[in-house]
Structure formats: structure tokens, C-alpha cells
ZAMARGU-4260 file (C-alpha; in steps of 0.2 Angstrom, whole numbers, plus 5000, padded with zeros to 4 digits):
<rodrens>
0) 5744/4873/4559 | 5746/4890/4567 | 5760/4900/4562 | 5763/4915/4574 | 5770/4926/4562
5) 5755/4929/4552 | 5747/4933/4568 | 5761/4944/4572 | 5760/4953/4555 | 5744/4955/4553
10) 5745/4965/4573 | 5758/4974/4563 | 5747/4980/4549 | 5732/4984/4561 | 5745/4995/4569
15) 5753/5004/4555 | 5734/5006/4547 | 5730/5014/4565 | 5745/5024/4563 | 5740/5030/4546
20) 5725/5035/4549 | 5729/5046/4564 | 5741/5054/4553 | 5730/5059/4541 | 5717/5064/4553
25) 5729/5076/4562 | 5733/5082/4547 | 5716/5088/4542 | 5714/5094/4558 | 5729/5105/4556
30) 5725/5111/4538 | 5708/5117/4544 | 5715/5126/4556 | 5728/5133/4545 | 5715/5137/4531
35) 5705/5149/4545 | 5703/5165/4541 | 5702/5180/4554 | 5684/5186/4553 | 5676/5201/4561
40) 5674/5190/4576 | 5691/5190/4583 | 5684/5178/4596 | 5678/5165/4586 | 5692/5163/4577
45) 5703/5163/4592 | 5693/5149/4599 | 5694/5140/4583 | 5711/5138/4582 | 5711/5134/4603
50) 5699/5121/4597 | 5710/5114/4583 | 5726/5112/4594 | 5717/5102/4606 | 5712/5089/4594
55) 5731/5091/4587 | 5738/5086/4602 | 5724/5073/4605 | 5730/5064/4589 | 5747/5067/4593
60) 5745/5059/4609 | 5737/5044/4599 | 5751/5043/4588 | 5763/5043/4601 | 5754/5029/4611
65) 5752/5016/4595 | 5770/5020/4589 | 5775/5014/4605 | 5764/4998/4603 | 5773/4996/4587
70) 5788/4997/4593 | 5785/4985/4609 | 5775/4972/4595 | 5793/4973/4583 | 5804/4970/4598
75) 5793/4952/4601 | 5796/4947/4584 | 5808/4934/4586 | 5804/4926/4603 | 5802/4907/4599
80) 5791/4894/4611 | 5795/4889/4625 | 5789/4878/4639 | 5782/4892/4647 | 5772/4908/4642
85) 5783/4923/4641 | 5779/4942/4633 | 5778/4937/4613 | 5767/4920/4616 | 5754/4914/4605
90) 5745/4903/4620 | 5730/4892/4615 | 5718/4889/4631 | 5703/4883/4632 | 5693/4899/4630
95) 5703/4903/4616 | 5719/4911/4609 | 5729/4924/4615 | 5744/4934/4607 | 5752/4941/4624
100) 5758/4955/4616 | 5752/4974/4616 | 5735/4975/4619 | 5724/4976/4603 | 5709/4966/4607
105) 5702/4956/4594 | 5711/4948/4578 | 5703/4937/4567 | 5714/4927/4554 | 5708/4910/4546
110) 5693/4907/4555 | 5703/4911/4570 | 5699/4923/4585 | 5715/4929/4592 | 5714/4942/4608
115) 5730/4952/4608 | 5733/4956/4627 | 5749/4966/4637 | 5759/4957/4648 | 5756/4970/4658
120) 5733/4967/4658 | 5725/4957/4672 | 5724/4940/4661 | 5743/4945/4654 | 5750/4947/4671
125) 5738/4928/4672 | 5747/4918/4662 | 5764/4922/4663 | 5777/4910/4668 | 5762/4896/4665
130) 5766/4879/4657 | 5756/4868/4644 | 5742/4858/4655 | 5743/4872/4671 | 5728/4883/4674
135) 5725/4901/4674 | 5711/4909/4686 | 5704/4927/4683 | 5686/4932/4686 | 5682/4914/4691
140) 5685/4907/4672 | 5696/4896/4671 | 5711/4896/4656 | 5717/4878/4655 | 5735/4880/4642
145) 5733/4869/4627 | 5747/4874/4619 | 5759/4889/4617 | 5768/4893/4601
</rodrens>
């Protein structure tokens, strides 16, 4: 039997890893750029430092950007079944099983693929409101609902 809140914590730890990691590299980043010293080319070291803060703010951005996944993946935690697919579903179809969550692409857990999708993505937008047996069309393939946990 499935249980939905492994799936939903091992999203969590993919996030937090994602997190982490972008700290760390914006944090290189930033000590490079702060280890730079002035040298006779006044230029290049301008432009290295230019440099530096774009990729600052690029991993800022980043971090911005999964911290909000976070936070929309935590505020899903305690949705239950229902007899319809609403944001926080774990819905089995016939072409497999998806977390309508944030959008994280592919999980795998116990020889399980699980795509994690947005509410808000074509297939998301799909199969909300759906029931068990109902069908969902996108792309002419067909997502017959199995089950939704």
C-alpha cells in the first residue's frame, strides 16, 4: 500500500537538498568574489565582480523560487482523499502516478515512479476536480483515474 506521506517527504527532502545546495553555491560565488583582489587591470576586476553578482542574484532567484515550492509543498501536507482530485492528491492513472503538488518532475520511491506536477501545469489543470473511473485527455493520451490517495 501507498502511503502519501513518504511521497510527500521525500518531495520535502528533494527540496531542502535543492535548497541546500544553492546556498552553498551562492555562497562560493560570493566568497570568490569577495577574495578578489584589485590588480593592475582595474577593468578586469570590475568586470569580475559584475560577473559575480549576476550569478548572486541568479542563485538568489533560485532560492527564492524553491523556497516558495517549499512552502506551497508544507501547506499540502494534511490534505486527506477525497472523491475527487484536489491540489495535495496522490492520483494513480493508468499511465502512472502523480503527486499534484509543486512541480518537481520525477520521484522514485519503492520501485514506484511518481511525477510531481502543479495544479497549475497543463495535465494539473487536467485532472482536477476528476473522480475515480473519469478520464483525463491531454495531448491525445488518455489518464483513466484508478485511485486517488
Amino acid at each position: 500500500m501507498l502511503d502519501k506521506s513518504l511521497i510527500f517527504q521525500k518531495c520535502v527532502d528533494v527540496l531542502e537538498e535543492r535548497i541546500k545546495q544553492i546556498q552553498g553555491e551562492r555562497a562560493q560565488v560570493q566568497a570568490s568574489a569577495n577574495d578578489e583582489t584589485k590588480s593592475s587591470v582595474g577593468d578586469k576586476y570590475e568586470t569580475g565582480r559584475a560577473m559575480a553578482q549576476l550569478e548572486i542574484e541568479r542563485f538568489t532567484q533560485q532560492l527564492i523560487e524553491n523556497e516558495k515550492l517549499l512552502n506551497r509543498l508544507q501547506e499540502l501536507k494534511e490534505v486527506q482523499a477525497r472523491d475527487r482530485i484536489i491540489p495535495g492528491s496522490l492520483v494513480h492513472t493508468s499511465q502512472g502516478y502523480f503527486y499534484v503538488s509543486v512541480s518537481l518532475g520525477i520521484i522514485e520511491w519503492n520501485d514506484h515512479r511518481f511525477y510531481c506536477i502543479s495544479p497549475e501545469a497543463p495535465l494539473g489543470r487536467e485532472l482536477l476536480g476528476k473522480g475515480i473511473g473519469d478520464q483525463a485527455q491531454l495531448n491525445g493520451i488518455s489518464f483513466g483515474i484508478l485511485s486517488i490517495l
